[in-house]
C-alpha positions as CSV (number, residue, x, y, z in Angstrom):
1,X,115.6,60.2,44.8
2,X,116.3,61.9,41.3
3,X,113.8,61.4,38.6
4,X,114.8,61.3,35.1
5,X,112.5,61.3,32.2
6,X,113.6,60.1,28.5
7,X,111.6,61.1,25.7
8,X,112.2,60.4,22.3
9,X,110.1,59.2,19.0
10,X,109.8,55.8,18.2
11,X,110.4,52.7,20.3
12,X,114.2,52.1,20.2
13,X,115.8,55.4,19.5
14,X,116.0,55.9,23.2
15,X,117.7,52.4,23.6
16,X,120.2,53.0,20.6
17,X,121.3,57.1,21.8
18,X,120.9,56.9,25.7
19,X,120.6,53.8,27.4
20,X,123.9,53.3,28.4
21,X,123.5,56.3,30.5
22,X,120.6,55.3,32.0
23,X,121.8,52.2,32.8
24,X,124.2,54.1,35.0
25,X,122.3,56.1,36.5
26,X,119.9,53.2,37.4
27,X,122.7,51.2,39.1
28,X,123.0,54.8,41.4
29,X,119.5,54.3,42.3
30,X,117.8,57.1,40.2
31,X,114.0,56.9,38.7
32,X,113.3,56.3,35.2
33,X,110.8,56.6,33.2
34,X,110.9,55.9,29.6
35,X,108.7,57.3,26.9
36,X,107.5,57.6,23.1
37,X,105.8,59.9,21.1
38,X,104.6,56.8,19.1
39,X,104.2,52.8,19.2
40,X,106.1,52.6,16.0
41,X,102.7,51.9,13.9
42,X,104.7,52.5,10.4
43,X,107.5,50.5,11.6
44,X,107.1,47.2,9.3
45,X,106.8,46.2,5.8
46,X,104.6,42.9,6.9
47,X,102.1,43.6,9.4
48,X,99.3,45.9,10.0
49,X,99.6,49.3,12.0
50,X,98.0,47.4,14.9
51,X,99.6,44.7,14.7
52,X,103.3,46.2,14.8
53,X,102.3,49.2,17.5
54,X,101.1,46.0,19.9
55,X,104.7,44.3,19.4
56,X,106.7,47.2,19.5
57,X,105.1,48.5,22.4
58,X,105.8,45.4,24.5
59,X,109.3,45.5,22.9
60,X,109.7,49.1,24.6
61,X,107.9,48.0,27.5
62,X,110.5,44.9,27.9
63,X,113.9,46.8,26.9
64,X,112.5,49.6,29.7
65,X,112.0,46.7,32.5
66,X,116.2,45.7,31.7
67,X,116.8,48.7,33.9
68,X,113.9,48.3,35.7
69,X,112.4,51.7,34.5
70,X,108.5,52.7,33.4
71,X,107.5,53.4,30.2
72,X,104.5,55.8,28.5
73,X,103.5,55.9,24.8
74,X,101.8,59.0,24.2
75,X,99.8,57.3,20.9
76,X,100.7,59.7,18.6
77,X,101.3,58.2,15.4
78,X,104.2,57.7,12.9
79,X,104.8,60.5,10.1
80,X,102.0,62.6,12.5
81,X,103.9,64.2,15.0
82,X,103.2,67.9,14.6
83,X,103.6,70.7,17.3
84,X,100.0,71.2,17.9
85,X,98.5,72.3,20.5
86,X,97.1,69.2,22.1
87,X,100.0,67.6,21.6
88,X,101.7,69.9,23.3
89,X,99.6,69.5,26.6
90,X,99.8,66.0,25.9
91,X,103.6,66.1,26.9
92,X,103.9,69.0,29.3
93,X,100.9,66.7,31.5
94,X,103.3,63.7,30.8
95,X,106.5,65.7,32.8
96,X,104.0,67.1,35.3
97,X,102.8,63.2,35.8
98,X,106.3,62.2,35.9
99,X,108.0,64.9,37.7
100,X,111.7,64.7,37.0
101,X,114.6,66.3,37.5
102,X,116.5,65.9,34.2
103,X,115.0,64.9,30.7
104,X,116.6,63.7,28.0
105,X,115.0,63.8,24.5
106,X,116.6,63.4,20.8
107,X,118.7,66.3,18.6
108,X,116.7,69.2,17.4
109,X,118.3,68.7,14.0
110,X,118.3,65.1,12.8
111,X,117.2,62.8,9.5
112,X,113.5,63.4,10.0
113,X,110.9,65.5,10.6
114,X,109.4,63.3,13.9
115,X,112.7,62.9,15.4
116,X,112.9,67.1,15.5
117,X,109.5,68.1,16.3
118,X,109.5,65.5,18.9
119,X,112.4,67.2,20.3
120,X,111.1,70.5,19.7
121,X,107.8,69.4,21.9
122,X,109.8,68.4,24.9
123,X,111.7,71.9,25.1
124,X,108.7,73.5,25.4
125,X,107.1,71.1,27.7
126,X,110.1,71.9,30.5
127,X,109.3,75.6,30.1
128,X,105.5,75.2,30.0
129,X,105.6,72.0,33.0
130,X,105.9,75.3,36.0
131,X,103.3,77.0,34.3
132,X,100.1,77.4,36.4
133,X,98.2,78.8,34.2
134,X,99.0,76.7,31.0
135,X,96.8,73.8,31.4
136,X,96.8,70.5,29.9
137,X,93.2,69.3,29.8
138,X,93.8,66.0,31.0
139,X,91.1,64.4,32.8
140,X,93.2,64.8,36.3
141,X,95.7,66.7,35.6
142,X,99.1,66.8,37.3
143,X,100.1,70.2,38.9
144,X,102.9,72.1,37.8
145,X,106.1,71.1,38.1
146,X,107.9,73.7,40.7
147,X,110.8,74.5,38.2
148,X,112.0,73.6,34.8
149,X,114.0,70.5,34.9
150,X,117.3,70.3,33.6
151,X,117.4,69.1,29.6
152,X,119.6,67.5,27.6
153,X,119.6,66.0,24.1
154,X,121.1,63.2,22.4
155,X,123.0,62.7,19.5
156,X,121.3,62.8,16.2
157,X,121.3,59.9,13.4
158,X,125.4,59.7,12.9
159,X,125.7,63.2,14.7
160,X,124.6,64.9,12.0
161,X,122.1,67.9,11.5
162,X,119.8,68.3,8.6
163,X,122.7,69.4,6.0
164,X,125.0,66.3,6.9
165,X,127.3,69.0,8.6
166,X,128.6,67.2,12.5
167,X,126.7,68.4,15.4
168,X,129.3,68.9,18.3
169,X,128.8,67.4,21.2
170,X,129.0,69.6,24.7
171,X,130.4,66.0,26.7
172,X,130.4,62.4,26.7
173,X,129.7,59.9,29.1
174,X,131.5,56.8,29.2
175,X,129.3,53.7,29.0
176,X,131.8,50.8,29.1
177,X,130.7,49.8,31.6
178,X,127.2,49.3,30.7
179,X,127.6,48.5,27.1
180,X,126.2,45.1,27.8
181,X,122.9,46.3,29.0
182,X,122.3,49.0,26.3
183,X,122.6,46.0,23.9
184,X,120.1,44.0,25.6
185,X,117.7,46.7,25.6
186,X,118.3,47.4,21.9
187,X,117.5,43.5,21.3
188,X,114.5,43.6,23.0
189,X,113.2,45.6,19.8
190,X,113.3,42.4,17.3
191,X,110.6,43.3,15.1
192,X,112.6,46.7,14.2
193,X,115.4,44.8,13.2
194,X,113.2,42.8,10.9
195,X,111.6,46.6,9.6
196,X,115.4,47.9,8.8
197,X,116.2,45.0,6.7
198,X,113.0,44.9,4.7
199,X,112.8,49.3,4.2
200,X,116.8,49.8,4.2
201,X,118.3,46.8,3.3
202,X,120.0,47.1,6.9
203,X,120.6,43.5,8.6
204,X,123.2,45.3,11.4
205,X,120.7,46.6,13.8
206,X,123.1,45.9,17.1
207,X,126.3,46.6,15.0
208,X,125.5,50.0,13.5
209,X,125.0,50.8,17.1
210,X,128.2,49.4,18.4
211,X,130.2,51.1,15.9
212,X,128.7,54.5,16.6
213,X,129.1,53.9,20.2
214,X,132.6,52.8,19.5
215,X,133.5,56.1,17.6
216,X,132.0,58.5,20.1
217,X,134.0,55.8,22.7
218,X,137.3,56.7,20.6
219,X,136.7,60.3,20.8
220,X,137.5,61.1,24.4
221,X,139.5,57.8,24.7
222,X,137.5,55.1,26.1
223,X,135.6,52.0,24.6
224,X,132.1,53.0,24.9
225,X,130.5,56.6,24.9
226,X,127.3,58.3,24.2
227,X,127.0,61.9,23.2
228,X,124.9,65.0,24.5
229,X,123.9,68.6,24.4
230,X,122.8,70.7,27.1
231,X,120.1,72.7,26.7
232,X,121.1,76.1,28.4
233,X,119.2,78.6,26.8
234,X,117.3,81.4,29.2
235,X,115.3,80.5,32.0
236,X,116.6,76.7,31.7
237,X,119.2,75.2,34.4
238,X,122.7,75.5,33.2
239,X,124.4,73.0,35.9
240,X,125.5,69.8,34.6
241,X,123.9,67.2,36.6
242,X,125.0,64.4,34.8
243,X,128.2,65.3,35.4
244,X,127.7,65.9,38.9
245,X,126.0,62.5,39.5
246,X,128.3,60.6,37.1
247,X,131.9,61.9,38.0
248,X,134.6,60.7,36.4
249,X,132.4,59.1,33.7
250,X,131.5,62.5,32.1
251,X,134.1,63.8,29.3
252,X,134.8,67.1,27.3
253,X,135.8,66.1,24.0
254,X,139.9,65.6,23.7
């Protein structure tokens, strides 16, 4: 059975950038595991860092069970995510642990600093994962993954990089289909909607995400899309497997 891992920030970013496509590959019978750097600790204008990492991880524990997949929080914190050499171990162990096939993570260029390094962590964790000799220090560590598993990344906040230039996408993937369910995992994260309206003045949590899914949707044609990169740099695997696995769902840009 093919594993996937998704790996992104906060509780929520996975839900708003991928879900539809892991919603279709759980309805083809893949493994899923979902997971965050953080629990969202500085994610709320009324409640203590505590407080607010215990709702919002059962929030990303809940929107993870729609599709019935597992979900890790690595306990980093919010604000804190550098690329540090325990942190680093911290997520190669997690892919060793988890094993997949494909990972998807966030853009390497987005809005803020935890949403890149984040990224920037989980490239190096698919080359480091085969490793032998790199080890993690975990209690009982995982061994080594036998090869480095196929990467992709999601779009960034409004598909933009740093300098509010686009970032292309490589392909799309249709999620009509499972539009439904990528907004019921995005409402399991209530007390982020709550967060937005207090710190942004932002009451359109599930409509900000239609609209961008909508105008990915509109670019190759269809209702619904999400957007991705592949990561095919040296050493990393350059066939599509989404794609592959997805068929017809899978677009080049028109």
């Amino acid at each position: 059975m093919p594993r996937l891992l998704a790996i992104h920030c906060h509780p929520d970013d996975l839900e708003f950038l991928c879900a539809g496509t892991l919603a279709l590959l759980a309805d083809r019978g893949w493994s899923l595991h979902m997971a965050t750097m953080t629990p969202g600790d500085c994610g709320s204008a009324d409640r203590s860092a505590e407080e607010i990492s215990t709702i919002r991880r059962r929030e990303a524990a809940a929107a993870a069970d729609v599709i019935k997949a597992e979900y890790t929080c690595l306990e980093e914190r919010d604000l804190c995510i550098f690329h540090e050499p325990q942190t680093q171990r911290k997520v190669t162990e997690l892919l060793r642990r988890v094993r997949p096939n494909v990972v998807i993570t966030g853009s390497l260029q987005d809005y803020m600093a935890d949403h890149e390094v984040t990224s920037y962590l989980v490239r190096n964790a698919c080359f480091n994962a085969p490793i032998k000799n790199y080890e993690t220090m975990a209690e009982h560590p995982a061994p080594p993954l036998d090869e480095i598993p196929t990467l992709y990344y999601t779009d960034a906040l409004e598909g933009m990089d740093v300098y509010g230039d686009p970032i292309p996408p490589h392909f799309y993937v249709d999620i009509t289909e499972t539009f439904e369910t990528k907004r019921n995992m995005l409402a399991c994260h209530e007390s982020q909607r709550s967060w937005l309206l207090a710190h942004h003045g932002v009451d359109e949590y599930l409509l900000a995400m239609e609209r961008w899914a909508a105008k990915r949707g509109s670019e190759i044609g269809v209702q619904y899309a999400e957007a991705y990169r592949q990561h095919r740099g040296h050493a990393y695997p350059h066939e599509n497997i989404l794609a592959k696995e997805l068929n017809g769902l899978v677009h080049d840009k028109k």
